[in-house]
C-alpha positions, 0 to 999 in steps of 0.5 A: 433051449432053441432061440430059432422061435425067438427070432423067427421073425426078425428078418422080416422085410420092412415093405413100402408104404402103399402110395396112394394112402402115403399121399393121404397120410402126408396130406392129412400132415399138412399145414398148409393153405390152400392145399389140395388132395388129388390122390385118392380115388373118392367122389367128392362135393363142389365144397370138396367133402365126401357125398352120402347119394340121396339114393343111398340116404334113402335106401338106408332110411328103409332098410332100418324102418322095416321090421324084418331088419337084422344083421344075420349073416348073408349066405356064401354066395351073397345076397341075392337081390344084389347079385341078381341086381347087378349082374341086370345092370351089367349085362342088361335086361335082354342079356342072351347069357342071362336068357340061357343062363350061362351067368355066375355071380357071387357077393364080392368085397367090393372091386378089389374082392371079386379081382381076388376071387378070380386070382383065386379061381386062375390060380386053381385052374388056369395057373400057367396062364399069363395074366396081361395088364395095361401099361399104365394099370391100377397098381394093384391089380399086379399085387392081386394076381401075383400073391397068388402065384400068377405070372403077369405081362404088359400089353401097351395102352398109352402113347405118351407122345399124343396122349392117345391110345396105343391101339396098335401096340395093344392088338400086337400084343394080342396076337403075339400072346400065347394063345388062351391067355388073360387080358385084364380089361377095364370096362369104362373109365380106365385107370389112371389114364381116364382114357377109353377105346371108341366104340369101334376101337373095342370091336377091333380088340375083342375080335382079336382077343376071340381070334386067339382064344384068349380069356376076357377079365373085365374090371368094372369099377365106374359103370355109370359114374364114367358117363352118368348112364349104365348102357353106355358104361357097359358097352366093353362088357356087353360086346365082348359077352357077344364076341366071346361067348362061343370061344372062352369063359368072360369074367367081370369083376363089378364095384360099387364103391364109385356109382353108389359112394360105398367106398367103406362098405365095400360092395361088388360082386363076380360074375363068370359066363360060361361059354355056349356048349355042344348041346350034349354037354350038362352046362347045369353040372359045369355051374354046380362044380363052378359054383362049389369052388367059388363057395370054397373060395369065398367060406375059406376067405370071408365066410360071408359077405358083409351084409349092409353096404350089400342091403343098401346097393340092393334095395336101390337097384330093385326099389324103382323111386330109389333107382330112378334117383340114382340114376340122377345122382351118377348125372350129377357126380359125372356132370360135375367131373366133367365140369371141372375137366373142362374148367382145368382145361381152359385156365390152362389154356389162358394161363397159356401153359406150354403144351396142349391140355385137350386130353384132360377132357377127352379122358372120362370118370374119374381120372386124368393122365395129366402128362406131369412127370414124377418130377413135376408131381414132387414140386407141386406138393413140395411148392404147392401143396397140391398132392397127386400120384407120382405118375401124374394121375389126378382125381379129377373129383378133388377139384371144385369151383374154389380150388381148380384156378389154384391147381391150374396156376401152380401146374403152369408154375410148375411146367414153366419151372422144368422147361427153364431149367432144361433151357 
């Protein structure tokens, strides 16, 4: 009798650990006091515990008061008054795409599915194009394109030298990519870094992208938790839907985990803008066959979307008292982030921690780059308890008014440790 079956899985490779979860996993381990999470990518209150929005508190109050509550499944392409929602707060009101109706838009598992659906949908038809990441990006975007199949490459995005970015380098890259290749963008709030193009820096690199036919991927996971207003936070999305309309496809992958704190529910959806055609071409028929594969893609996957977080995000983005309260929760949680990138900021200052510390609040949403090597990040866990990721990239959300003078003693005891050793 064949033993093949038998061991047919024995030479299975044992893989690391995902790190940000290999964080929570060690801080939840920890015995120690104080101690302090800066890891995890999760909105949290000045007491240091999750935040259920009011918004969202409210909208869930409605959703199970009303008669017609169920949990049928949604249809493939999702619940349509949260797509029709997101795609008015994406590109806005008067989006001319909308106007010609030139958007796409389907449910997606939150950011990280609707990446997946357009891994997916590249790697079906544009699979010899590479797919360009920021150096430094979100880990998991290059596990997202490359199991799919996909080839990625790096253009440059952060000047550790002034903690700036690295314009240049990014619209080199630009031009030296073949041409029509796919550059990931994110829209507000880059990460890790926390740092964004300027207005104008934003026109700059999508002229260039449009000059060389490239294909936009917008990743757009903090609209309106970078800044606490949606216009501004889809300022990248909107231009480049202008820029780019007569040249390529724009794709948007949008989430709601941050803006509405559906971290769980995963929530977000997909957007794809067909480029303006020659007024002999059907572009009615281009979004039927479009259409058809994205449902493909979507039945052969997850079947359905999941049905209440998309309830929930839906009834307050077309509820007009709902949205009017979040609009003032996203004040709130950006606010209190920026609050607290000042408070680091400043006790490093009078703590007089060698370097300067100002990127901390030029940075926006969520995240800093805080400059800290691997080696320092390993001390101010092993010496403080204090856990970030090993790039040096803080969640600004996890500090609060009891916890930030603490963070900022045991980084300055850190930074002094490494510069007397290297004396």
């Amino acid at each position: 009798m064949s033993t093949m079956s038998k061991t047919i899985l024995n030479n299975i490779e044992l893989l690391p650990a995902d790190a940000l979860f290999g964080i929570k996993q060690r801080f939840s381990q920890d015995n120690r006091e104080p101690k302090v999470d800066l890891g995890i990518g999760a909105y949290r209150d000045n007491t240091g515990k999750p935040w259920v929005l009011p918004s969202v508190k409210a909208a869930e109050k409605l959703i199970q008061e009303d008669p017609t509550y169920n949990h049928e499944y949604l249809s493939i392409s999702g619940l349509p008054q949260l797509t029709s929602g997101a795609s008015k707060i994406m590109f806005g009101e008067d989006s001319t795409a909308a106007k010609e109706k030139r958007i796409i838009s389907v449910q997606s598992l939150s950011g990280t599915g609707a990446l997946h659906i357009a891994a997916k949908f590249f790697s079906l038809f544009f699979k010899e194009k590479l797919v360009y990441l920021s150096t430094p990006t979100w880990p998991n975007h290059k596990n997202v394109f490359e199991t799919q199949g996909l080839k990625t490459s790096a253009y440059p995005y952060w000047n550790d030298a002034d903690k700036s970015l690295d314009l240049e380098g990014f619209v080199r890259s630009i031009k030296d990519a073949p041409s029509g290749s796919i550059f990931l963008l994110h829209a507000c709030a880059h990460n890790p870094t926390g740092l964004d193009p300027t207005k104008e820096q934003w026109g700059t690199i999508l002229d260039e992208i449009a000059k060389k036919g490239h294909i936009a991927l917008f990743d757009s996971a903090y609209q309106g938790f970078a800044s606490g207003d949606l216009d501004n936070d889809a300022f990248a999305v909107r231009l480049g839907v202008e820029k780019l309309s007569e040249v390529s496809p724009i794709f948007i992958c949008q989430s709601f985990a941050k803006n509405v704190g559906m971290y769980g529910e995963r929530v977000g959806c997909f957007h794809l803008i067909v480029p303006r055609q020659e007024p002999s071409v059907d572009v009615d028929s281009i979004k039927k066959a479009i259409n058809s594969q994205l449902a493909k893609i979507v039945r052969s996957e997850v079947s359905t979307p999941a049905a209440y977080g998309a309830k929930i995000v839906a009834k307050i983005l077309n509820e007009p008292s709902l949205t009017q309260q979040w609009h003032k929760d996203m004040v709130t949680m950006s606010s209190r982030i920026t609050k607290m990138r000042h408070s680091l900021r400043d006790h490093l200052v009078a703590l007089g921690t060698p370097g300067n510390w100002d990127h901390i609040v030029n940075q926006c949403g969520m995240f800093s780059y805080t400059g800290l090597t691997a080696e320092m990040v390993a001390r101010l866990e092993s010496n403080h308890a204090v856990y970030l990721v090993s790039s040096g990239r803080a969640s600004i959300a996890g500090l609060n008014d009891g916890n930030v003078e603490y963070v900022a003693k045991a980084i300055d005891e850190v930074v002094r440790y490494f510069q007397t050793s290297k004396l």
